[in-house]
N, C-alpha and C positions, 0 to 999 in steps of 0.2 A: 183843918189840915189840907183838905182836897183843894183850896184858897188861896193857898203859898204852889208860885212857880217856881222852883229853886234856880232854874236855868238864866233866871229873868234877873236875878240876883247877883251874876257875874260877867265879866267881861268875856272871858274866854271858858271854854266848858273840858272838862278830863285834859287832857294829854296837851291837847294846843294851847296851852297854859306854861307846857314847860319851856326853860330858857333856851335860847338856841346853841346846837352844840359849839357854833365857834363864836359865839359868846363867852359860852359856859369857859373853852378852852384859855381864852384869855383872862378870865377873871381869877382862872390857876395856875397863870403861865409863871409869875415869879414866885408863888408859895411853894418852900425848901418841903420836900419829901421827906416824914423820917424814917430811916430805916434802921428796920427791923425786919431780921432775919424769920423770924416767922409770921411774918403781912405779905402773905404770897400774890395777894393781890389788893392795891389802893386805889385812890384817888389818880393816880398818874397812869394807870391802866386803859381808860375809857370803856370800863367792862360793868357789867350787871348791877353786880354789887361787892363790896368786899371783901377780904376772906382771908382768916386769922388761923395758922395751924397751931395744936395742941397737943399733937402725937402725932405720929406717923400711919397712923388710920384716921386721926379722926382733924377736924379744921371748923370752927365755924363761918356763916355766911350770912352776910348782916347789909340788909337794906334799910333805905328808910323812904316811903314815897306818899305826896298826898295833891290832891288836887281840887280844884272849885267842883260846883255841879255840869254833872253830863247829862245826871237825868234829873225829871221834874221830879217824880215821886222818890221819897224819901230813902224809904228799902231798897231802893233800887241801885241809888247812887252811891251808899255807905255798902252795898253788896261790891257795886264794878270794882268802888275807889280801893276795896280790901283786896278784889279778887288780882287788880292792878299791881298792887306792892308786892300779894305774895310772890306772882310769875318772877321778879328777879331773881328768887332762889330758885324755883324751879330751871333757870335757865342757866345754873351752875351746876347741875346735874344732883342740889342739895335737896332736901326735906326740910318745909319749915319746923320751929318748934316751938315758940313764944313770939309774940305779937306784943305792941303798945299802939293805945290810939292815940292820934293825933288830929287835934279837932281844933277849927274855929267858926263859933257862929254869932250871928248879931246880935245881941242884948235883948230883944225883944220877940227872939225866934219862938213860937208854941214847944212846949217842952214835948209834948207828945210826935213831934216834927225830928227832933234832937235823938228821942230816943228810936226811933225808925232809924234814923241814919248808922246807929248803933248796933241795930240789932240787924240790918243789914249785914255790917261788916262781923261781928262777933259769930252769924250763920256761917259764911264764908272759910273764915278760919277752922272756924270747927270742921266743916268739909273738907279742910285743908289737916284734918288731925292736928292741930295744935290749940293752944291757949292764948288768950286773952289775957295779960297781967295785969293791966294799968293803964296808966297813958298819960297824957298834957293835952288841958283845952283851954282856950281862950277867948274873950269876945273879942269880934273884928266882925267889919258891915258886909264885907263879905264871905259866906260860909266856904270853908275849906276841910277836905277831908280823909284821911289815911293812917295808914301804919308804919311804924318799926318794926321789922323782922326779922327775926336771929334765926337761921336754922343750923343744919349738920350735914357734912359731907366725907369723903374717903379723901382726901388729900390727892391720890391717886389715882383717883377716877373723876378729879374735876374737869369742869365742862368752862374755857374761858372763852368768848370772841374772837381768841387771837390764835384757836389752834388750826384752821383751815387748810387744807392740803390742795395743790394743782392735781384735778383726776376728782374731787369731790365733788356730790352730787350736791345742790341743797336745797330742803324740802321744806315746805311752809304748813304748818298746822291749822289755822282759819281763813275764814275767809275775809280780804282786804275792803276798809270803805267806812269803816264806823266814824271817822274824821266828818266825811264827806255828808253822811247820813243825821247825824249831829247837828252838823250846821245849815244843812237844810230844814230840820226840825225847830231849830230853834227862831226860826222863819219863818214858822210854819208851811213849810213847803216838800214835807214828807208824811207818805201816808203814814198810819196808825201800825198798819201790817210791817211797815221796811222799819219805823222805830222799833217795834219789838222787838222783831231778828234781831236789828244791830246791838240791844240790851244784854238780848239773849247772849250772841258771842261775848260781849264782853265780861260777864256773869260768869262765861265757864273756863273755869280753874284749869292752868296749862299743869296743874298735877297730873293729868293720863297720859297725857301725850311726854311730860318726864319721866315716867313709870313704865313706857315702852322704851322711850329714848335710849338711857340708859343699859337696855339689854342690845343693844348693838353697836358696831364698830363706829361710833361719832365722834368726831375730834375736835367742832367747836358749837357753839351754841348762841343763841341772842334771843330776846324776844324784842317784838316791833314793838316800838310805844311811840312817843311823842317826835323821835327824829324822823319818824315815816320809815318804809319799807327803802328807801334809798340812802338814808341816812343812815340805818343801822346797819344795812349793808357798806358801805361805803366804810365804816368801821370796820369791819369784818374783816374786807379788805386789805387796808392800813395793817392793820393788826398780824395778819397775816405776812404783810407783802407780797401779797399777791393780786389779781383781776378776777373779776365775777364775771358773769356773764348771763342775764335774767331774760328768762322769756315774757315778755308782758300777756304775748296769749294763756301761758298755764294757770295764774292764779284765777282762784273762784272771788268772784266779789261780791259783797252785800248787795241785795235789791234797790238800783234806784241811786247807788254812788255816782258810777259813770256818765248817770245822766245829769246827776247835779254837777259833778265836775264839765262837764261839757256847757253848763249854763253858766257857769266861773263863780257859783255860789262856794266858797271855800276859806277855811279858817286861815288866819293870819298867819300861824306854824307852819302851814304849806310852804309860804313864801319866807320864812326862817330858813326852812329845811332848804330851799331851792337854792338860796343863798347859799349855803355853808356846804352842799354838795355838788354843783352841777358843773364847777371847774372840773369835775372828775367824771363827768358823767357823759356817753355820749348815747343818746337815744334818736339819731336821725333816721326817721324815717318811722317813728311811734306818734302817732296820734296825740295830739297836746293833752286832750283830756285824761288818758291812759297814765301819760306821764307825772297830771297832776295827783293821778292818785296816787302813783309809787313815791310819789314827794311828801304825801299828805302825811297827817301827825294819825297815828292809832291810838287809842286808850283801850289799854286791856288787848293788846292782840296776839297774837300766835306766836310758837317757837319757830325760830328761823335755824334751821338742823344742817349740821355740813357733817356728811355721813358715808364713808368710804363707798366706792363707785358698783363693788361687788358685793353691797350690804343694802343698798338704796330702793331695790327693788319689796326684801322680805322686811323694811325700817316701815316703807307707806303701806303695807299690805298688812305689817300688823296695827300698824295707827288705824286703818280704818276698820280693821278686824275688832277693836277696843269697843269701840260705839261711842264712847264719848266723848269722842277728839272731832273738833266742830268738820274738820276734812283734812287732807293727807294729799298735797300736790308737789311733785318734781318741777323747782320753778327756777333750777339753774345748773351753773356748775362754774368749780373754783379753778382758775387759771391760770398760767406762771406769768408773773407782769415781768413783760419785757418793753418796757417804758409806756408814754403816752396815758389817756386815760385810762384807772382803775376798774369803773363799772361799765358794763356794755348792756344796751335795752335793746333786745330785740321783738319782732312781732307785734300783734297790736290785740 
């Protein structure tokens, strides 16, 4: 098993795998929406994931997400790619509650390799309190990996991208760079030390930092994946109508990002993201490299929180108060767009 590089296996690795958003946008632009009065939120959204009400307390929230290897060891990668799907419920303010795997590996994978990727994601879940019911796998020469996840929300108290107020703070739960750290790895051009961290964050379940979230005044929610920290911003935005405004000094970043991005070692979704955002975006006067990471693709990364301006202080003081919310930064604030660009990148 220690024999098989999984990473060596695929073209792209977690999240810079995923389609670009205004790709994505165009491949849904003429498909007719059906509506229904209780799909509070679809495909036409550009949000998390979707969400079906059932009562007036209760709604469910149903993702589905899966991607190639990020990491070489097996545990590892059926850990992030679980820990990856479940965060889009988390970032609806929901609880998971049932899981499906969705798998593909090569015909001739070591079964002892299969079931690692497995028991990866099956731990994950279980730390996420839910089950495991089933799933769909398939052979294909390159291994792919993830879940279906259904959970449960208050209808009431959901959390969509698009609820953002001018006056809101918003706060990032990890730390930025796993893209960046990734593809220097898979280069070999990252220490041993800065890949584990970056596993490490991607491993840890944005269930705490939902579990604080929710006891405070937040109006919308996101977490960073594959459109990068600029992209999913730049949603947010839209979503909202309104302008951000992100300090590039406050985020905390993985060991050893910035300086791979300054070397231009950087995944191909970088340059997706940059496309489909940067008409919007004005970072004059940020450092190129800095920029590349808020462009960069994340796998598995942090809640991005828009949390009223008089709640923002006691939202990061209890995130970090929890212990196991990777970190708790004030990395902006939301603004009334009165034309021009939406995102603004200050600092470096």
């Amino acid at each position: 098993m220690d024999d098989i590089k999984l990473t060596k296996l695929s073209e792209c690795a977690g999240c810079g795998a995923k389609v670009g958003a205004g790709v994505l946008a165009q491949l849904l632009s003429d498909i007719p929406v059906q509506r229904d009065p209780a799909l509070i939120v679809g495909f036409d959204k550009s949000d998390d994931a979707a969400v079906y009400k059932l009562s007036d307390d209760l709604a469910m929230v149903m993702t589905c997400d899966f991607f190639p290897p990020i990491a070489d060891d097996p545990y590892t990668f059926g850990a992030i790619a679980a820990t990856n799907a479940l965060s889009d419920i988390y970032a609806m303010g929901g609880e998971p509650r049932v899981a499906l795997n969705i798998m593909a590996v090569p015909e001739g994978m070591p079964s002892e390799v299969v079931h690692e990727i497995l028991r990866g994601g099956y731990e994950k879940v279980a730390e996420a309190g839910a089950s495991i019911a089933g799933g769909h796998s398939i052979y294909d020469e390159e291994p792919k990996y993830g879940l279906s996840v259904t959970g449960l929300v208050d209808p009431r108290r959901l959390l969509t991208n698009a609820g953002a107020r001018p006056g809101d703070v918003l706060v990032y739960t990890k730390r930025l760079g796993s893209g960046c750290v990734v593809t220097a790895a898979k280069g070999g051009l990252a220490s041993a030390e800065q890949v584990a961290a970056a596993e490490a964050s991607m491993m840890t379940l944005n269930r705490y930092a939902r579990d604080v979230m929710v006891r405070h005044d937040v109006h919308a929610a996101t977490d960073v994946t594959g459109f990068g920290m600029l992209g999913h911003t730049l949603e947010m935005a839209q979503g909202a109508d309104a302008a951000i405004e992100l300090d590039a000094a406050a985020f905390e970043l993985l060991d050893g990002a910035r300086e791979t991005a300054r070397l231009g070692i950087l995944p191909a979704g970088m340059y997706r993201n940059r496309h489909f955002a940067e008409a919007e975006v004005d970072a004059e006067g940020v450092p190129l490299d800095m920029v590349d990471v808020l462009f960069c693709p994340e796998t598995s990364g942090g809640l991005l929180i828009s949390v009223a301006p008089d709640d923002a202080e006691a939202l990061t003081a209890d995130l970090r108060a929890d212990g196991r919310v990777p970190c708790a930064v004030a990395v902006g604030r939301v603004l009334a767009h009165e034309g021009g660009k939406r995102i603004r990148v200050r600092g470096a």
